[in-house]
C-alpha positions as CSV (number, residue, x, y, z in Angstrom):
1,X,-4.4,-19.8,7.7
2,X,-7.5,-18.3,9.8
3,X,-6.8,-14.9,8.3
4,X,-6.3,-16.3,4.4
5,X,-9.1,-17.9,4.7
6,X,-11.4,-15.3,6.3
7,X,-10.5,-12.9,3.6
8,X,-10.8,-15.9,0.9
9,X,-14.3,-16.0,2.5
10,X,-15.6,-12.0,2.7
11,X,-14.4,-11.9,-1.2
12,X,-16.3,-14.9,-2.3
13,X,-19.1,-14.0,-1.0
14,X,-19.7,-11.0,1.0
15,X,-17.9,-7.4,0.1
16,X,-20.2,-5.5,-1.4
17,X,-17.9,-3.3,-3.6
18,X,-19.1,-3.1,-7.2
19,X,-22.5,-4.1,-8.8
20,X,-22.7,-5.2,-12.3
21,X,-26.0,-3.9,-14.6
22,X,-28.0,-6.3,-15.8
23,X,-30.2,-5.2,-18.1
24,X,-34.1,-5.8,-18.0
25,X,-33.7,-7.8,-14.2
26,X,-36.3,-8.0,-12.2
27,X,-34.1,-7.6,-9.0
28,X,-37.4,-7.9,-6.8
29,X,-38.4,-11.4,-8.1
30,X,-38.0,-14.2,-5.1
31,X,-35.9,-17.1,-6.0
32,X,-35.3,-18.3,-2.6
33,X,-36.9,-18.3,0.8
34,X,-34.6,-19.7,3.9
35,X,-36.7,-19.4,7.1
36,X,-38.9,-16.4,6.9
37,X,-36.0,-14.3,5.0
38,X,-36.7,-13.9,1.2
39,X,-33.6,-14.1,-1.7
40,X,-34.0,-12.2,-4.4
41,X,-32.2,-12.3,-7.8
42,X,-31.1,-8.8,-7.2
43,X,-29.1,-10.2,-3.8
44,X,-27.7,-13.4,-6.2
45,X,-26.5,-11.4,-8.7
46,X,-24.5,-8.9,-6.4
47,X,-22.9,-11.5,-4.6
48,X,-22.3,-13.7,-7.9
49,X,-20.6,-10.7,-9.1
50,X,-18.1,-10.7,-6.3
51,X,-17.1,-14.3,-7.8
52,X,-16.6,-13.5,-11.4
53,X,-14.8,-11.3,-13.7
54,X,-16.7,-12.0,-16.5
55,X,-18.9,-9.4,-17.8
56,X,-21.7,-11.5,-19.4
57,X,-23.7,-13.4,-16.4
58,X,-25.7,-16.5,-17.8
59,X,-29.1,-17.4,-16.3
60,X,-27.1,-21.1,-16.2
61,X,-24.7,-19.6,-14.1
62,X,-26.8,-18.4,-11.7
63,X,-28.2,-21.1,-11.1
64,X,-25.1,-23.4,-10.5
65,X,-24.6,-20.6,-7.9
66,X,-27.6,-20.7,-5.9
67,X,-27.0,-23.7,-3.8
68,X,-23.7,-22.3,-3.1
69,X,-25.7,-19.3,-1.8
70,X,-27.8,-20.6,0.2
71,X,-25.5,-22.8,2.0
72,X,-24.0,-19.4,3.1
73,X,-27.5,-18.4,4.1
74,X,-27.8,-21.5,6.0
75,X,-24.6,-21.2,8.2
76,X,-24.9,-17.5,8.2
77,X,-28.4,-17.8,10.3
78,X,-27.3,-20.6,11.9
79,X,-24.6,-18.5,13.2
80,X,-26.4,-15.9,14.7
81,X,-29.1,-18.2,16.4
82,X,-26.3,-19.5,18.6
83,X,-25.1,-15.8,19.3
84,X,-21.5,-16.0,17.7
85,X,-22.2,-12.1,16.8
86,X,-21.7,-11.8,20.6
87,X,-18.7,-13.9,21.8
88,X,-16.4,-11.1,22.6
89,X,-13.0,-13.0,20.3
90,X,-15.0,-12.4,17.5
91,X,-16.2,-8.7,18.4
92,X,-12.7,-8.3,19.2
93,X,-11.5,-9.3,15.8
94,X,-14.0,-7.4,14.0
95,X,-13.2,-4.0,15.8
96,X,-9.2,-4.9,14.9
97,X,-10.5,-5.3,11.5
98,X,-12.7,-2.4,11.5
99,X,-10.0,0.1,12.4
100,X,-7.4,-1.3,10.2
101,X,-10.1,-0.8,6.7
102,X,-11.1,1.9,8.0
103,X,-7.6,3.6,7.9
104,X,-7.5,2.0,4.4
105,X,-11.1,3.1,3.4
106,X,-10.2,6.9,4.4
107,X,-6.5,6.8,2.8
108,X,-7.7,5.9,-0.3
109,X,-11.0,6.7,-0.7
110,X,-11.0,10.6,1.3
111,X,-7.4,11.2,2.0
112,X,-5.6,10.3,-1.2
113,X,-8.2,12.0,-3.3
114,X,-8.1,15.6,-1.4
115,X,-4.1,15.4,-1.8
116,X,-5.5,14.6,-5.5
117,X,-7.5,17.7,-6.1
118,X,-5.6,19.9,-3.6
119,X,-2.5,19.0,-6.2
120,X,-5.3,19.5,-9.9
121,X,-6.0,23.2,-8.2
122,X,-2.5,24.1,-7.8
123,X,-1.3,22.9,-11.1
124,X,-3.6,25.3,-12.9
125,X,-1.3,28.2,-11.5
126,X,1.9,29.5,-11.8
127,X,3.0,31.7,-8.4
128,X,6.2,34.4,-8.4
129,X,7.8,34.3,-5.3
130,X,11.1,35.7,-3.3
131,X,12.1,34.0,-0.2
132,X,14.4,34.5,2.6
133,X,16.3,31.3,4.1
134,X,18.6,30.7,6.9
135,X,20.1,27.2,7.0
136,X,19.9,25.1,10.1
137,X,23.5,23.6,11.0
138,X,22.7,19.7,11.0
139,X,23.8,19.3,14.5
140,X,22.7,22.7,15.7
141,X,21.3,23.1,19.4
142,X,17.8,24.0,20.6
143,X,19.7,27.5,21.8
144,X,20.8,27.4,17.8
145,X,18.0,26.7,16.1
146,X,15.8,29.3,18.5
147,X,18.4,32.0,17.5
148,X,17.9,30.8,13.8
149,X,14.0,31.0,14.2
150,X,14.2,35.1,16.1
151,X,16.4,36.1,13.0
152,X,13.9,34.9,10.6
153,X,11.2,36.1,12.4
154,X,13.0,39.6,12.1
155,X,13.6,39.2,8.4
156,X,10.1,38.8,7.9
157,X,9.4,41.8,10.0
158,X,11.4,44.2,7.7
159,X,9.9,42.5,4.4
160,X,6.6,43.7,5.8
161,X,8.2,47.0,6.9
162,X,9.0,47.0,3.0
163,X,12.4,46.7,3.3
164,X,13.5,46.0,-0.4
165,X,13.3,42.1,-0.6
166,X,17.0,42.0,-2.0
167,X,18.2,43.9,0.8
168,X,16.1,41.5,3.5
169,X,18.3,38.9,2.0
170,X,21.3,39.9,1.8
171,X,21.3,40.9,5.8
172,X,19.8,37.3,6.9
173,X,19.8,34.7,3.8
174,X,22.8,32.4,4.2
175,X,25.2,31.7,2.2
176,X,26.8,28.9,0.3
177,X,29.2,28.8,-2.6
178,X,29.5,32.3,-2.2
179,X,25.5,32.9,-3.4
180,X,22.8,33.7,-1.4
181,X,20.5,30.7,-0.1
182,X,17.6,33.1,-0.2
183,X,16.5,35.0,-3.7
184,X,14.2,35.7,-5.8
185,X,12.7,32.4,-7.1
186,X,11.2,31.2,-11.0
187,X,8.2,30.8,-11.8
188,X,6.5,27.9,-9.6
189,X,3.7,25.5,-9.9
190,X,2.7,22.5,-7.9
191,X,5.3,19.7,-7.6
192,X,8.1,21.8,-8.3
193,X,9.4,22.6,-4.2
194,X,9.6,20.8,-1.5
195,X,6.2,20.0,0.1
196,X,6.1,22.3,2.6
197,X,7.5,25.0,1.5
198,X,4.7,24.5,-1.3
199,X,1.9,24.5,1.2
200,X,3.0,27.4,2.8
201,X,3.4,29.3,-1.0
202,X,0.0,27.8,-2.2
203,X,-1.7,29.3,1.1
204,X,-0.8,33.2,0.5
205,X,-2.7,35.7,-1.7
206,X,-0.9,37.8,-3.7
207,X,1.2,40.3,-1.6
208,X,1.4,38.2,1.5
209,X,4.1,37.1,3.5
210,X,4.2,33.6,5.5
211,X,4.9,33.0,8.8
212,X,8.2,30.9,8.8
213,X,8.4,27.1,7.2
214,X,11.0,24.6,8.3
215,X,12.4,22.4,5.1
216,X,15.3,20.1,4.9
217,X,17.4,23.7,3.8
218,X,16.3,25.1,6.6
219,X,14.1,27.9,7.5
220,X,12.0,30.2,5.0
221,X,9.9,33.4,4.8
222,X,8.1,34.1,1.9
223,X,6.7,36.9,-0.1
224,X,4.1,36.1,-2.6
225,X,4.9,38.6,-5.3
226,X,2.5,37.6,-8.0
227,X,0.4,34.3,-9.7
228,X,-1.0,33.7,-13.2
229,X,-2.9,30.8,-15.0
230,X,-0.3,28.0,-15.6
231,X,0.9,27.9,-19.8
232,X,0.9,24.4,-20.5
233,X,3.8,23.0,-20.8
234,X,5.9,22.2,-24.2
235,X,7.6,19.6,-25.6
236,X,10.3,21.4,-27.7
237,X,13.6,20.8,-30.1
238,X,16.5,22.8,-30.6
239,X,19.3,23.9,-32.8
240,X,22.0,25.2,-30.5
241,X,25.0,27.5,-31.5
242,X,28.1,28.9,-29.2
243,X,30.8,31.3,-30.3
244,X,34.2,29.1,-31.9
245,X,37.4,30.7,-33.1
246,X,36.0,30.2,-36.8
247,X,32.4,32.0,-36.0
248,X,30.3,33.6,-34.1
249,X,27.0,31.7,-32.5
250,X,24.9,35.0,-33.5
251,X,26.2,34.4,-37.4
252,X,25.4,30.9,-37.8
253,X,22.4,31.3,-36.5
254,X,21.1,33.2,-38.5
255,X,22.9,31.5,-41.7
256,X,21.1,27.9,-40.4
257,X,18.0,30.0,-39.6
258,X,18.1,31.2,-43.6
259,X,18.3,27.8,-44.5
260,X,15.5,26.2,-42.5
261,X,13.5,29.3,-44.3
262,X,14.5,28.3,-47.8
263,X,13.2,24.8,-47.6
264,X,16.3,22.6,-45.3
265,X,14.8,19.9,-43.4
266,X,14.5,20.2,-39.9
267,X,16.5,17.1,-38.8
268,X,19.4,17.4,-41.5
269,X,19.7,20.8,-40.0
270,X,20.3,19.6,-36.6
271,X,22.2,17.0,-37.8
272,X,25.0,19.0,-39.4
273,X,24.8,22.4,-37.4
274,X,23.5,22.1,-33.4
275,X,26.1,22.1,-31.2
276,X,24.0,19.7,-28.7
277,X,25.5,16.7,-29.3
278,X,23.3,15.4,-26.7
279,X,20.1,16.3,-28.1
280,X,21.0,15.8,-32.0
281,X,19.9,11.4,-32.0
282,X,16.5,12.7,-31.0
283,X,16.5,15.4,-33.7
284,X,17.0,18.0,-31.2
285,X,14.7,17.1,-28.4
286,X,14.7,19.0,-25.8
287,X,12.0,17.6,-23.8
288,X,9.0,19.0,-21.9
289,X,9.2,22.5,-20.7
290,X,7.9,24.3,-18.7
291,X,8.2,27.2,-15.5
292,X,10.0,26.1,-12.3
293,X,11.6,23.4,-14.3
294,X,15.3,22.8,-14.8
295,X,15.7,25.7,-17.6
296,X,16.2,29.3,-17.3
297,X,13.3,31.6,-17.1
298,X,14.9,33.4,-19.8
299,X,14.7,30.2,-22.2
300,X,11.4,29.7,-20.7
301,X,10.3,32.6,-21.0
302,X,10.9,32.4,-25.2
303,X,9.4,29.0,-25.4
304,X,5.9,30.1,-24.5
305,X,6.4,33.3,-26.2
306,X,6.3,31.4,-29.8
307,X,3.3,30.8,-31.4
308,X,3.1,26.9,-31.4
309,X,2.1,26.8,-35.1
310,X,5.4,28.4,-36.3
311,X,7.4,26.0,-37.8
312,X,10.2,27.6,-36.0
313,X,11.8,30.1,-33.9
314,X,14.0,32.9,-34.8
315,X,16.7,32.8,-33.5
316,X,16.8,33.0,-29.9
317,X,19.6,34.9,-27.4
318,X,21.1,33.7,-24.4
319,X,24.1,34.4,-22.2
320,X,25.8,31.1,-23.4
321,X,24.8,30.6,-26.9
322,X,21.6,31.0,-29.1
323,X,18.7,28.7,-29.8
324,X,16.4,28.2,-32.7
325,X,13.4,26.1,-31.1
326,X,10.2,24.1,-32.4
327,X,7.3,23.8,-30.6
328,X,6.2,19.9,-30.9
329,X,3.6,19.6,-29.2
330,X,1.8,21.6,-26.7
331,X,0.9,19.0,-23.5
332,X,-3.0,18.5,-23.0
333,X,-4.6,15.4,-22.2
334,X,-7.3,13.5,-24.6
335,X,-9.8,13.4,-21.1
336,X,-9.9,13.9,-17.8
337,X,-9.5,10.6,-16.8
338,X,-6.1,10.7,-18.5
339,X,-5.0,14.0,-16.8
340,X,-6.0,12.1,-13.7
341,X,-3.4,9.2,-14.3
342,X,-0.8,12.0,-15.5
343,X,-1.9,13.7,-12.2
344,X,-1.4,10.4,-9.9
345,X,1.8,9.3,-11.5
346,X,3.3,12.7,-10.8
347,X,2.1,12.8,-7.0
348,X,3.7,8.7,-6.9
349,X,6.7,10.2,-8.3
350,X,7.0,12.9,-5.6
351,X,6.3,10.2,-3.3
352,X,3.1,12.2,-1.9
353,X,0.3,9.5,-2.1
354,X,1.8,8.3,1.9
355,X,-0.6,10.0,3.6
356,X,0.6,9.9,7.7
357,X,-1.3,9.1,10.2
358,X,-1.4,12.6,11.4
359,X,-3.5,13.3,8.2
360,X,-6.1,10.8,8.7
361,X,-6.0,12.3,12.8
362,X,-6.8,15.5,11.4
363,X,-9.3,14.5,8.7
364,X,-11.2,12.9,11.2
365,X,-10.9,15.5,13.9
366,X,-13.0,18.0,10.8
367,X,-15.6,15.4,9.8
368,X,-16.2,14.6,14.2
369,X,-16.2,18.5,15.0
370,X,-13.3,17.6,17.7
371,X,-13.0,20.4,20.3
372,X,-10.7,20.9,23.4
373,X,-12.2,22.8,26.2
374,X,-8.7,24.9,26.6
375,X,-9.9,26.2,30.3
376,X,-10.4,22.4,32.2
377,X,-7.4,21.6,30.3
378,X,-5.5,24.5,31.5
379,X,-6.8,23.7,35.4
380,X,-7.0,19.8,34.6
381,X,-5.0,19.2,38.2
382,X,-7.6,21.3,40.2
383,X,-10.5,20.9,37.9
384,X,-13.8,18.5,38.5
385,X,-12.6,14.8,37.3
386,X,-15.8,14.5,35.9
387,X,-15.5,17.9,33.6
388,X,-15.8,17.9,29.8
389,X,-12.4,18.2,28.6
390,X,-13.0,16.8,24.7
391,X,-16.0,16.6,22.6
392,X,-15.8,14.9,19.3
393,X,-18.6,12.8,17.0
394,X,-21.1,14.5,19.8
395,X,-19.5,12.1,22.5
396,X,-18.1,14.0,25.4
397,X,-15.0,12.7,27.1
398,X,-14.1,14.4,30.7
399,X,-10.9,14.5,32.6
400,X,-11.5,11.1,34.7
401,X,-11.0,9.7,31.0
402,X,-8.2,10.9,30.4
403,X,-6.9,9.9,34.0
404,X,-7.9,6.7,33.5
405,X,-5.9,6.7,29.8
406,X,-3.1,8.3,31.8
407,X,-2.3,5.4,33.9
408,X,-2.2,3.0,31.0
409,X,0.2,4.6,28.8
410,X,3.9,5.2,28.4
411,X,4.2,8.5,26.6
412,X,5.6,11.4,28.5
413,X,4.2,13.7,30.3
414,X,4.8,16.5,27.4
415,X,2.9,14.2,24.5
416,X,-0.1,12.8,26.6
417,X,-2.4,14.5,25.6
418,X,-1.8,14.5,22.3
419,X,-1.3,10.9,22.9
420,X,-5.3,11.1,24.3
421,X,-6.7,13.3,22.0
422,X,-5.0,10.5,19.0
423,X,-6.7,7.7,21.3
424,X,-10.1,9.4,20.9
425,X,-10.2,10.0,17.8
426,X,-9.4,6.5,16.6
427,X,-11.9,5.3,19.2
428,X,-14.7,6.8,17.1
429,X,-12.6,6.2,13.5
430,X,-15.1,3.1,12.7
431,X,-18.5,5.1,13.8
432,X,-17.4,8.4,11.5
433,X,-16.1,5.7,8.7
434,X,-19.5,3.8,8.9
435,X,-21.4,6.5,8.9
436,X,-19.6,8.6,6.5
437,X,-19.0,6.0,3.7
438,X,-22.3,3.8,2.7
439,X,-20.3,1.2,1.1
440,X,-17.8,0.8,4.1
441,X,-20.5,0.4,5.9
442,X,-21.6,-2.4,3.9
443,X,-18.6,-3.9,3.8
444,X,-18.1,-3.8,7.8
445,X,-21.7,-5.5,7.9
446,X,-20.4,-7.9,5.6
447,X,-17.1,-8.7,7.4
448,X,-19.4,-9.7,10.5
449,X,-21.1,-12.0,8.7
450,X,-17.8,-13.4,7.6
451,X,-16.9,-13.9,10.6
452,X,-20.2,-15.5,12.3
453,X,-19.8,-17.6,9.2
454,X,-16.3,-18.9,9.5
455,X,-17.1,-19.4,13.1
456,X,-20.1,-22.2,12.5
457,X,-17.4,-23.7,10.2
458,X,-15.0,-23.7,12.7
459,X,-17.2,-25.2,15.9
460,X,-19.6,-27.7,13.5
461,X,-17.6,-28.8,10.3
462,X,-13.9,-28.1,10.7
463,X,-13.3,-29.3,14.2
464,X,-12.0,-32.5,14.7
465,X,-14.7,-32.8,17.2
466,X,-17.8,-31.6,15.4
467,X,-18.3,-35.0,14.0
468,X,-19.4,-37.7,16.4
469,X,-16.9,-40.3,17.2
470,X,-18.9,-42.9,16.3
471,X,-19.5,-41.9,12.6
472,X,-15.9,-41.2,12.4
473,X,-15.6,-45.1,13.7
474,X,-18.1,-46.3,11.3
475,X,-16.2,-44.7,8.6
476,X,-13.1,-46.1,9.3
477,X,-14.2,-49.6,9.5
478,X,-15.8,-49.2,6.2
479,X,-12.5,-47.4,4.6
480,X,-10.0,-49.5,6.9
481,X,-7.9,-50.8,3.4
482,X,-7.0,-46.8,3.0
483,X,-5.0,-46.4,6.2
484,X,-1.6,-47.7,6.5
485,X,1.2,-47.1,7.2
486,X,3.4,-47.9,4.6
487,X,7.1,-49.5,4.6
488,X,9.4,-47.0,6.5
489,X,13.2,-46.7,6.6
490,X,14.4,-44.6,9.6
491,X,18.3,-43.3,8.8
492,X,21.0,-40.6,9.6
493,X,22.6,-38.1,7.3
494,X,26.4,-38.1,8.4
495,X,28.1,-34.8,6.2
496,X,31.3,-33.0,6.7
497,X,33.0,-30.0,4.5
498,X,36.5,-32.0,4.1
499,X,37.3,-35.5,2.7
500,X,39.5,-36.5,5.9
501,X,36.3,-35.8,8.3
502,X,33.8,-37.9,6.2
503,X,36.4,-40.7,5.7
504,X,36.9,-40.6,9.1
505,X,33.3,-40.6,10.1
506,X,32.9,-43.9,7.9
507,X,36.1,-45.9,9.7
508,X,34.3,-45.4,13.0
509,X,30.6,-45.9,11.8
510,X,32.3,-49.5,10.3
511,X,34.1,-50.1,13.7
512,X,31.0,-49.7,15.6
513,X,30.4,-46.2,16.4
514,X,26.5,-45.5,16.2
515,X,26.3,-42.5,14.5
516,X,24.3,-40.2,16.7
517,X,27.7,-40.6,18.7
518,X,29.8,-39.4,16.0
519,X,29.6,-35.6,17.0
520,X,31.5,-36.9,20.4
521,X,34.4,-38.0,18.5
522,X,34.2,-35.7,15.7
523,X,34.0,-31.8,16.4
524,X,33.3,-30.9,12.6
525,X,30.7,-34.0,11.7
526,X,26.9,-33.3,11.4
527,X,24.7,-36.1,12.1
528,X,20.6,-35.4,11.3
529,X,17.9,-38.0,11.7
530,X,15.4,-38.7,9.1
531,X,12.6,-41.2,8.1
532,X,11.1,-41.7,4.8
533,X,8.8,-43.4,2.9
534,X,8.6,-41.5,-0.2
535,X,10.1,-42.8,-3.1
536,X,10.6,-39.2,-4.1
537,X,12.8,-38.1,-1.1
538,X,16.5,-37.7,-2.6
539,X,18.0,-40.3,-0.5
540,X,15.5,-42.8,-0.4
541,X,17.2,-44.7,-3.6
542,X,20.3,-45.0,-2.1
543,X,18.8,-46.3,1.6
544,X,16.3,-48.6,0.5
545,X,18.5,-51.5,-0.6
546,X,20.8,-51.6,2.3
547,X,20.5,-53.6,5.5
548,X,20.1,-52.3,8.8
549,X,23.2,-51.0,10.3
550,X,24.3,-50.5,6.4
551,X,25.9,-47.1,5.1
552,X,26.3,-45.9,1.4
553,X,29.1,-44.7,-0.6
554,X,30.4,-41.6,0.1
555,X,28.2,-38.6,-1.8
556,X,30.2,-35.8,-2.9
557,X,27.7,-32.7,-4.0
558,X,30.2,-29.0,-4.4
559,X,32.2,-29.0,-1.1
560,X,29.8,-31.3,1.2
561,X,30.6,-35.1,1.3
562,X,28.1,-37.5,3.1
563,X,26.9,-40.8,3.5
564,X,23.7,-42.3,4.9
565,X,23.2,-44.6,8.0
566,X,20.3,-47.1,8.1
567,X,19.1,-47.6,11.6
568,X,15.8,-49.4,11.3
569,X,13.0,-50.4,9.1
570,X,9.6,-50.0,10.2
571,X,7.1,-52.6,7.8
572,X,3.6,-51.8,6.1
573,X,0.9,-52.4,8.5
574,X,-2.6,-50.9,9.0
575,X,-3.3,-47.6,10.7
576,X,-5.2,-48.2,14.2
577,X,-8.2,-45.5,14.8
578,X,-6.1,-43.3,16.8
579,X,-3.3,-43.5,14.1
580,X,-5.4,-42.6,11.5
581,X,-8.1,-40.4,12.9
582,X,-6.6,-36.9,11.4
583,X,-7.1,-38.2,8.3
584,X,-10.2,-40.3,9.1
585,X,-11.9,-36.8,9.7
586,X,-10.4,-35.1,7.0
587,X,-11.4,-37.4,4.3
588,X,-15.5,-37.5,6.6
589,X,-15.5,-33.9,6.4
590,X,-17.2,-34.1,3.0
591,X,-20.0,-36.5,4.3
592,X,-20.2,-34.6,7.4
593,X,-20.6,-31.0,5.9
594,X,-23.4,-32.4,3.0
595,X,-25.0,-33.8,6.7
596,X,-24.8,-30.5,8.4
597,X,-26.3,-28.3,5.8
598,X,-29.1,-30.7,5.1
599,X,-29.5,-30.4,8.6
600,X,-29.6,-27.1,8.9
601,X,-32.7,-27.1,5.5
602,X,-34.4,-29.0,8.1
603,X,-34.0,-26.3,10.8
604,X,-34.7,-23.3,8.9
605,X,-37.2,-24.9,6.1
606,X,-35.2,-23.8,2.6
607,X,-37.3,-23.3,-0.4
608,X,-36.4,-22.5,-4.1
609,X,-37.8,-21.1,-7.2
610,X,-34.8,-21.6,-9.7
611,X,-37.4,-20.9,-12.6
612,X,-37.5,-17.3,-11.2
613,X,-34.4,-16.9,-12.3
614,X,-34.7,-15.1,-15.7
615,X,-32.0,-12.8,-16.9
């Protein structure tokens, strides 16, 4: 509940994320003074616009919203007089918070954006590219899969000997269904590999060979061979033709081509001649293509050699039939903000926009200038505790640090400093974020406030023990008629899964068996224990006109049969203070809230000018 309404709080009031233009505002003008702090209607308007979604603010509006305001002023002040920015639970919440929207803040707002652009770039080129793979066995040794790395290693040595590509893979490339893993590879542009493998591709220029990448098929080498400007993709329809015993594909091509010439409509054509049933509903749609898409490069290839204005193709030659294609449409977007979406959806689709933690690690590590001083960590063991083994965001951290870290963590022996060097970073992840990003700096100053806020709430309004017992007292005696308690009926719920059980249950409830001692004659019976005085509680018709001691017929609902018990009834009476004083303070909070903020005018001296408000 703290946490709901903490962040009910920070978004009513307090994150400064967007700020709506008014036009002809003068943002300077005072309309408020609490102590010796001045509110303008710049501040009211910003934080009004946190409230609404509306995009026309009236001047009526900002006035209903005013009190409101300073209320927050009020408690916010009052807050920090009595140090609540210092009590270490609250600092301790706030740096939790901090790290936690900071992660967010740099996900989405640095992160997600670079994979963003990185992904733009790469889409405006098209790379050629032959590759060399060795598959990994999926439960192949460390001694395996070391073997598997030398002999890829070596293939990459003879492709830069310039051992012909084709003959580099046929000496290492595995095999599977008697083809060669490795190969010469389509046209590519981004989204159309595996990620890594397209990293590794995107990072070469033009003649250069890659180290070796590990993918799910194992691991590659490749050789950039060449890379173009991308052709924009095309959405295209076809007439298709194969050979049959009564003609040949080449023939009735160019028989249906004649008649598309001499004035045949385009989708009768289709209709009566393609041989792609599948496509012939759609009036031949193909679909978008494109390079490094499911088609041959051949196809491909003929696609983005036809002039787009063409109402259609000749006919077209492949090794399983021919095609005569229109170009529909060639794919561009109406703005940028559009190819942005297209962009997004694409990179949601590849299930790239999950940036890791080890992304964020390393983002961070660039914007902090992290460094490792490789010598004291070489010699850490026989080196000066108090030497400077990481600097990072201009903070030095030596190896006692990391001693100290050492004895505190469970990670191996292998991974600690990794596991230290992660610690670090994150330790400065709020300072960079702050410093970095203005408005998440904002909104951390904001979340403080929230918190100092919610805290006066908490110690002088919300605890039962902010109000003095005595008022409490005093408004009890005067509200006395609206605490009772009213007319109670306390009762078992006896229910079994079989007739017998149930009718059993009932001959030894009538022979005197209480029936919170049923269970001890009865293995299968369950007894519960209720009380009720809600008219609106399922049983409470069929208990409240029985006598004590009294059960009710036998209820059958699907496969459960019950009956109830009355024990006892418990008559109205009035509620004694102590009864009644959770909901004696609840219904005084009201009165006791209004008391505390006009208190708090009194202590810090609240002034308004409402007619300042002029929007």
């Amino acid at each position: 509940m703290k946490v709901i309404l903490i962040t009910l709080f920070i978004y009513s009031f307090l994150v400064l994320q967007t700020q709506q233009h008014v036009d002809s505002v003068d943002r300077s003008a005072e309309i408020a003074r609490v102590g010796s702090e001045t509110i303008t209607l710049g501040e009211l308007i910003d934080n009004f616009n946190i409230n609404q979604t509306d995009e026309q603010i009236s001047r009526d509006d900002l006035v209903e919203f005013l009190p409101s305001y300073i209320e927050y002023r009020l408690k916010l002040k009052k807050g920090f007089k009595n140090g609540f920015d210092k009590k270490p639970d609250l600092l301790d919440e706030f740096e939790l918070y901090g790290r936690q929207a900071a992660e967010i803040f740099w996900l989405e707002n640095e992160i997600k954006q670079r994979i963003v652009d990185e992904f733009i770039e790469r889409s405006n080129y098209e790379l050629y590219a032959y590759h060399i793979l060795i598959e990994v066995p999926s439960q192949a040794t460390g001694d395996q899969e070391r073997e598997i790395i030398d002999r890829i290693l070596q293939a990459r040595e003879d492709l830069i000997d310039g051992v012909d590509p084709d003959e580099v893979n046929a000496t290492y490339s595995s095999v599977r269904n008697g083809n060669y893993m490795g190969g010469q590879l389509p046209w590519i542009t981004a989204g159309r590999t595996v990620e890594p493998f397209e990293n590794a591709l995107f990072s070469l220029e033009v003649g250069e060979i890659s180290e070796p990448v590990r993918t799910a098929f194992g691991y590659h080498v490749i050789y950039l061979q060449d890379k173009r400007e991308r052709s924009p993709d095309r959405q295209v329809s076809h007439i298709f033709f194969q050979d049959t015993e009564e003609s040949l594909a080449s023939e009735k091509a160019a028989d249906v081509h004649q008649k598309l010439t001499d004035g045949l409509f385009w989708y009768d054509a289709v209709e009566t001649y393609s041989m792609d049933r599948n496509t012939v509903p759609n009036g031949g749609l193909i679909g978008w293509v494109g390079y490094a898409m499911q088609f041959p490069e051949p196809f491909v290839d003929a696609v983005m050699a036809k002039n787009p204005a063409d109402s259609f193709s000749e006919p077209i030659e492949m090794p399983y039939g021919y095609h005569i294609i229109r170009v529909d449409s060639v794919r561009n977007y109406p703005s940028e903000e559009a190819r942005m979406e297209e962009i997004v959806r694409e990179l949601e689709r590849l299930q790239r926009l999950n940036p890791s933690e080890r992304e964020l690690i390393e983002a961070l590590k660039a914007e902090g200038d992290f460094s490792v001083d490789e010598n004291v960590k070489a010699s850490m063991n026989n080196a000066n505790s108090n030497a400077v083994v990481i600097t990072f965001n201009e903070n030095e951290y030596t190896l006692s640090d990391f001693f100290q870290f050492s004895e505190t963590t469970d990670s191996t022996t292998e991974n600690l400093f990794d596991a230290y060097s992660r610690e670090v970073v994150l330790s400065e992840l709020v300072e960079i974020t702050r410093s970095k990003f203005s408005d998440f700096d904002a909104q951390m100053a904001s979340f403080l406030n929230g918190l100092v806020v919610f805290r006066v709430n908490e110690e002088f309004i919300w605890s039962e023990n902010a109000p003095e017992r005595s008022a409490l007292e005093q408004f009890y005696k005067e509200n006395k008629e609206k605490y009772w308690f009213e007319k109670t009926f306390n009762y078992f719920s006896v229910s079994a899964f079989e007739d017998s059980i149930i009718t059993k249950a009932v001959d030894l409830v009538e022979s005197g068996v209480h029936p919170e001692n049923l269970t001890e004659h009865i293995e299968e019976i369950n007894v519960r224990r209720f009380s009720t005085s809600n008219r609106n509680n399922p049983g409470f018709e069929l208990i409240e006109n029985l006598d004590t001691d009294e059960i009710t017929e036998i209820q059958v609902s699907g496969v459960r049969h019950s009956f109830f018990f009355l024990d006892s009834i418990e008559e109205p009476r009035q509620m004694t203070f102590d009864e009644a004083f959770s909901r004696v303070v609840n219904d005084y909070m009201p009165i006791h809230e209004t008391a505390f903020i006009n208190s708090l005018k009194s202590e810090f001296a609240v002034e308004t000018f409402p007619e300042n408000i002029q929007i």
